[in-house]
C-alpha positions in Angstrom: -9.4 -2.1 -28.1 -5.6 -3.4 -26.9 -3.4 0.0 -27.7 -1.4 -2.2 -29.8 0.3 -0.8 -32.4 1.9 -4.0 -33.9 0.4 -6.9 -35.3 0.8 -10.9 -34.4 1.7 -11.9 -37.7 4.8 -13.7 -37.9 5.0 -14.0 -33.8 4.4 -17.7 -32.4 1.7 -19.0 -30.4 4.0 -18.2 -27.3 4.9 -14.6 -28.3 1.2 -13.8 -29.4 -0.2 -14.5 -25.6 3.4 -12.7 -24.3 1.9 -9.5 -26.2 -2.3 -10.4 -25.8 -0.8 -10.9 -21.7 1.1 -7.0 -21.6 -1.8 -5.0 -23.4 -4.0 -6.9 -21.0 -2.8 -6.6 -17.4 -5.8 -4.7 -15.7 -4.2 -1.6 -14.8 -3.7 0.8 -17.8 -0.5 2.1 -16.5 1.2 -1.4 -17.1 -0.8 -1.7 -20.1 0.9 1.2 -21.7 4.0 0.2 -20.2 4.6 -3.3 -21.1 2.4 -3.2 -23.8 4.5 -0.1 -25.7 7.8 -2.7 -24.4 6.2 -5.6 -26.2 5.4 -4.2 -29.2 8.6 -3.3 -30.0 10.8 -6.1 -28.6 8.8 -9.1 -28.3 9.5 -10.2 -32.1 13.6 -10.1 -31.2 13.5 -11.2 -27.9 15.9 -14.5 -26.8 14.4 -17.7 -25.9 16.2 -16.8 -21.9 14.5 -13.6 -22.7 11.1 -14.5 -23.1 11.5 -16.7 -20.1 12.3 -13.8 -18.1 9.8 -11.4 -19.6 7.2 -14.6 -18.8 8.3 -14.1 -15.0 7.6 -10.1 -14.6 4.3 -10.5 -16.0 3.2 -13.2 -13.4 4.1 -9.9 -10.7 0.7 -8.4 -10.0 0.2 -4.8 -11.0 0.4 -3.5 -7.8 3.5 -4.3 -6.9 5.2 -4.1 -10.2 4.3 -0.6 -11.1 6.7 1.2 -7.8 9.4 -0.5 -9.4 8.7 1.1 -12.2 8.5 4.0 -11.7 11.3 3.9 -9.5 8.9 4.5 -6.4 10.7 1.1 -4.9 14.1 -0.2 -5.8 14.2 -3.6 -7.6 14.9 -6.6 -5.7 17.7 -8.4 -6.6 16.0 -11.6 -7.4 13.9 -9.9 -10.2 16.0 -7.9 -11.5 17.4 -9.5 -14.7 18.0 -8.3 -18.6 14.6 -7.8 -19.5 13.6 -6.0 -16.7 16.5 -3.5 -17.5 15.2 -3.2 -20.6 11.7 -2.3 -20.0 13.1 0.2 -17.4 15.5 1.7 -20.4 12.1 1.6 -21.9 10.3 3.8 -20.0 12.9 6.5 -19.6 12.0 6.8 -23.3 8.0 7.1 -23.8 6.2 9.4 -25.0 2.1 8.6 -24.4 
């Protein structure tokens, strides 16, 4: 069982392994985290978007999840749209 709350339907081939790939990270934290993110922005994300959202997920868990959570500030060379908006994101959930 993925957590995932929305359904493929309607999302391309791309977008459907951007959402199978955030529900499916190996650490459960980030799978709540960028799984809840996915489901609801994935379907109105911008092609530049998906690009960048493409690029956080290759970041392995361990080093992803301090920045967060804010345990580690965000380096500059990551830090882009998306990311702000998975952080906005987070301020906001509720598990």
């Amino acid at each position: 069982m993925t957590g995932t709350k929305r359904l493929s339907e309607g999302l391309d081939a791309h977008r459907r392994k951007l959402l199978f790939r955030s529900w499916h990270r190996g650490m459960r934290e980030m799978d709540l985290i960028l799984g809840t993110f996915a489901d609801a922005e994935i379907g109105t994300l911008t092609a530049e978007e998906i690009d960048q959202y493409e690029r956080l997920l290759d970041i392995a868990d361990t080093e992803f999840l301090p920045l967060v959570t804010g345990e580690r500030p965000v380096p500059a060379e990551i830090d882009c749209a998306v990311l702000q908006k998975i952080l906005a994101s987070r301020r906001t959930m509720t598990f």
